[in-house]
N, C-alpha and C positions, 0 to 999 in steps of 0.2 A: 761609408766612413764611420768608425767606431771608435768609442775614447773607451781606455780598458779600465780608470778611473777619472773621481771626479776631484777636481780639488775644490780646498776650501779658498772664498776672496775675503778679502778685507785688510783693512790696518798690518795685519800681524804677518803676511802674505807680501804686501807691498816691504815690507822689511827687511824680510828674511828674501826672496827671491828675486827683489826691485830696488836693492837698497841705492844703486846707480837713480833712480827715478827719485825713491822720498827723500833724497839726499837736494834736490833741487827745490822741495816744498813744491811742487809741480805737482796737479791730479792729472792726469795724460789719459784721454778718455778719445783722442786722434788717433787709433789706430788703425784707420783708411789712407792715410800717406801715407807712414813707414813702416808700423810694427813697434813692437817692445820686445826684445829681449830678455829676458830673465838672465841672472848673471852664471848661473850654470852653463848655457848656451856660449854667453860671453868670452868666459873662462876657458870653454871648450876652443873656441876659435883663435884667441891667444896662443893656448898651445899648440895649435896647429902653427900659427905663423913661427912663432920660435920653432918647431920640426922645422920650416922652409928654409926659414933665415938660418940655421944653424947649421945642416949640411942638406944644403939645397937640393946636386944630383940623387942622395939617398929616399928623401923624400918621393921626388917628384919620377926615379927611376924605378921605386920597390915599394912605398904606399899610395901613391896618388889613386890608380888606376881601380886597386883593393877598395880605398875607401868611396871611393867614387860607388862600384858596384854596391859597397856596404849602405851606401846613402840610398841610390835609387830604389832598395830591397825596403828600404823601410818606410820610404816614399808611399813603395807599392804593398805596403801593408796596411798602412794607415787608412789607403783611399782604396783598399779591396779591386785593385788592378793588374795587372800586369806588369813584370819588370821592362819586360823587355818590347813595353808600346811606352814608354817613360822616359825622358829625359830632363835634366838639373839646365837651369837658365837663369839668366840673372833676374828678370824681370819681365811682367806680363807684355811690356811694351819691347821690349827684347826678343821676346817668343813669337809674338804677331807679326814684329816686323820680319823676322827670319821665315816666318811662315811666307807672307806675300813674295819674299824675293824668289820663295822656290817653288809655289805652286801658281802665281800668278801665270797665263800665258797672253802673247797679243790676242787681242779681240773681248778678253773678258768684260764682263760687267760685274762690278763688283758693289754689294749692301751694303750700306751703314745706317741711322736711324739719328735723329737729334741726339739722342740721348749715349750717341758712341762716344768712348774718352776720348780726348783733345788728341792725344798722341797717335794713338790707334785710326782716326780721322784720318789725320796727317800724313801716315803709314800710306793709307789706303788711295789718298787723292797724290802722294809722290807718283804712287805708280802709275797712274792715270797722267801724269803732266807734259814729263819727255822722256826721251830713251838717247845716249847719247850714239850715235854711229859710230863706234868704235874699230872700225874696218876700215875707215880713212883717215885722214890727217886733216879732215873740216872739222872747221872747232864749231858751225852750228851745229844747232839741237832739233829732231823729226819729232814731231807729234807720236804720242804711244797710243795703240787703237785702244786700251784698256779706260774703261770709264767705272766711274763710281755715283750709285742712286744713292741721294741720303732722304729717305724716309723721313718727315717731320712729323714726330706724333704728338696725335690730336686728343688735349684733356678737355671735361676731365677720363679719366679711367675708371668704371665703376668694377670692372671683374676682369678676371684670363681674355676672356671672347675679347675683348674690345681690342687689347692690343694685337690677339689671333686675327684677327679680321684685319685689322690696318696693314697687318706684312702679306695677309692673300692678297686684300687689293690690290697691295703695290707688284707681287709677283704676277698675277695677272695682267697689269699694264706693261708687267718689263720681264718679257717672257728671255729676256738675253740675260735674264742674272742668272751667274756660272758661280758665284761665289758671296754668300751670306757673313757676316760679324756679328754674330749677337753676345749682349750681356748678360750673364748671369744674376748678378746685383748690382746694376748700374751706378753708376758715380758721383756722378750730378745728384740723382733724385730717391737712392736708397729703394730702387723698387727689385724687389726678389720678380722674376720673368717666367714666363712659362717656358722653359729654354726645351725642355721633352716634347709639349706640342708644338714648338716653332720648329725644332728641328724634323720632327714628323714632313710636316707640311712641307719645309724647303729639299728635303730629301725627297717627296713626292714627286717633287717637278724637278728633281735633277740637279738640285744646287747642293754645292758641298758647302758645310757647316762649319763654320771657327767659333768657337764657346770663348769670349771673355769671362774666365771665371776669378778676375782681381780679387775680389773680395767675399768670394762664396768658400772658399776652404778655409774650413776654421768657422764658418759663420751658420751652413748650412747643415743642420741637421741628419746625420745618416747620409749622408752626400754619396749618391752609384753616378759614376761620370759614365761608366759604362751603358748604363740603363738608360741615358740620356739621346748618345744615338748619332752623335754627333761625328765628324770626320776628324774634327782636333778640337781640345781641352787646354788652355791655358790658365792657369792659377798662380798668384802668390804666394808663396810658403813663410812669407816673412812680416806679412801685414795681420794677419788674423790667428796664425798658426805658430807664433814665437821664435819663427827659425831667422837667423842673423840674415842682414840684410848683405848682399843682393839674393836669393833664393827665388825659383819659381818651377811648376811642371810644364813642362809640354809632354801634353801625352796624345797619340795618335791613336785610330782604331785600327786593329790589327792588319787591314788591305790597305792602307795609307803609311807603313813604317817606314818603307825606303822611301819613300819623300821627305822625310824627313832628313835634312842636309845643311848642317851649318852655314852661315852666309860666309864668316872668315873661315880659309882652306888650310889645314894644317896635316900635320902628318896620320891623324885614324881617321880622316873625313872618310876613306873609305872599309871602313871596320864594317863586318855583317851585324855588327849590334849598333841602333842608333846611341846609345847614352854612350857608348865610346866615341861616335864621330864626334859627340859635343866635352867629350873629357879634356883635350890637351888642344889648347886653342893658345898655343905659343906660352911662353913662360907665364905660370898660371898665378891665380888668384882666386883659387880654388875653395880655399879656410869657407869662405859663408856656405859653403852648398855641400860640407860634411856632416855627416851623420857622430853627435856627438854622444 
């Protein structure tokens, strides 16, 4: 990842770009929940809804699809990847969960660590809970073979090794993990991860990799998701990187694309391009995840 200029911060910056922010006497220095927008972005996305609201089928029949492509290209120029291992999502918790619904399978055992977000947890221990029998008319619920380790890690943490070592161990004692969660720059605790040699390690012994990356785009330095090794990339695009909120990547590594499959089925679920399966998910609400 490459910024092509830099700009300048301060006073005169919050004014000209943020006037929506100094207009509240607010200093907004949270941009780990939401994001900030700048009112350019803002402005851009208004006009997109007026486009909707105003002749809705031209829109959504003769630019949707355009701009869609036009966003994901810019996506994939910013993070030096590939268009077409890229897809627009609303959010990292959006992306993860769509991820489990379609690559989870029965029998898995699946990673998490204290340190995984609440929601992404949550994601991960549904799937472990039930499954309902949908082949009958019994309205009880069967146990799903799918279980989830959560890793509790152990401070303090002096270096890389410390936390390298705490996920050997644990893949050591639980040689049935088929599916890792790690953080990029965790939530709770603000720690930048060694996510290149964790994913090393768990791809050694056969476990596929899901990258939480909420908070690393935009935040990390030269960011190669590629370089990282990982089987999928999830990021926000709206918390660190100024794009209107709901935005995020899911990005796949090029032998994992057609896994990649929307949870809700709509009419390009089966498109040969994944960012088309995720373009038209019923009458859309598209405006945050254009390239303005």
């Amino acid at each position: 990842m490459s910024c092509e200029k830099f700009v300048e911060f301060g006073k005169s910056v919050l004014a000209s770009d943020f006037p929506h922010v100094a207009s509240t006497g607010v200093i907004m220095l949270n941009s780990g929940s939401f994001g900030l927008s700048p009112k350019s972005v803002i402005d851009k996305k208004i006009e997109c809804i007026q486009d909707f609201e105003s002749y809705g089928d031209n829109y959504v029949r003769q630019s949707l699809l355009r701009q869609t492509e036009d966003s994901i290209e810019a996506v994939a120029k910013l993070l030096d990847v590939r268009p077409d291992q890229c897809v627009i999502v609303d959010n990292v918790t959006t992306g993860i969960s769509n991820l489990l619904d379609t690559i989870v399978r029965p029998g898995d055992t699946i990673l998490v660590n204290s340190w995984t977000y609440g929601s992404v947890k949550m994601a991960a221990s549904l799937s472990s809970e039930v499954m309902t029998n949908r082949n009958s008319d019994e309205t009880d619920v069967k146990p799903s073979s799918v279980q989830v380790v959560e890793l509790d890690i152990e401070l303090p943490i002096k270096s890389e090794e410390d936390i390298i070592e705490q996920v050997r161990k644990t893949l050591e004692q639980r040689s049935d993990i088929r599916i890792a969660i790690l953080d990029h720059i965790t939530s709770s605790t603000a720690c930048l991860m060694p996510v290149q040699q964790l994913t090393k390690l768990c791809r050694s012994r056969g476990v596929l990799v899901v990258i939480d990356g909420a908070h690393a785009i935009g935040q990390v330095p030269e960011l190669d998701i590629e370089s990282i090794g990982a089987d999928f990339y999830v990021g926000n695009l709206h918390k660190w990187c100024f794009a209107p909120k709901s935005a995020a990547l899911l990005w796949a590594r090029a032998d994992r694309i057609d896994s990649l499959r929307p949870s809700v089925v709509s009419w390009l679920v089966r498109d040969h391009l994944a960012s088309m399966r995720f373009a038209f998910l019923g009458t859309p609400r598209h405006q945050q995840r254009l390239r303005g």
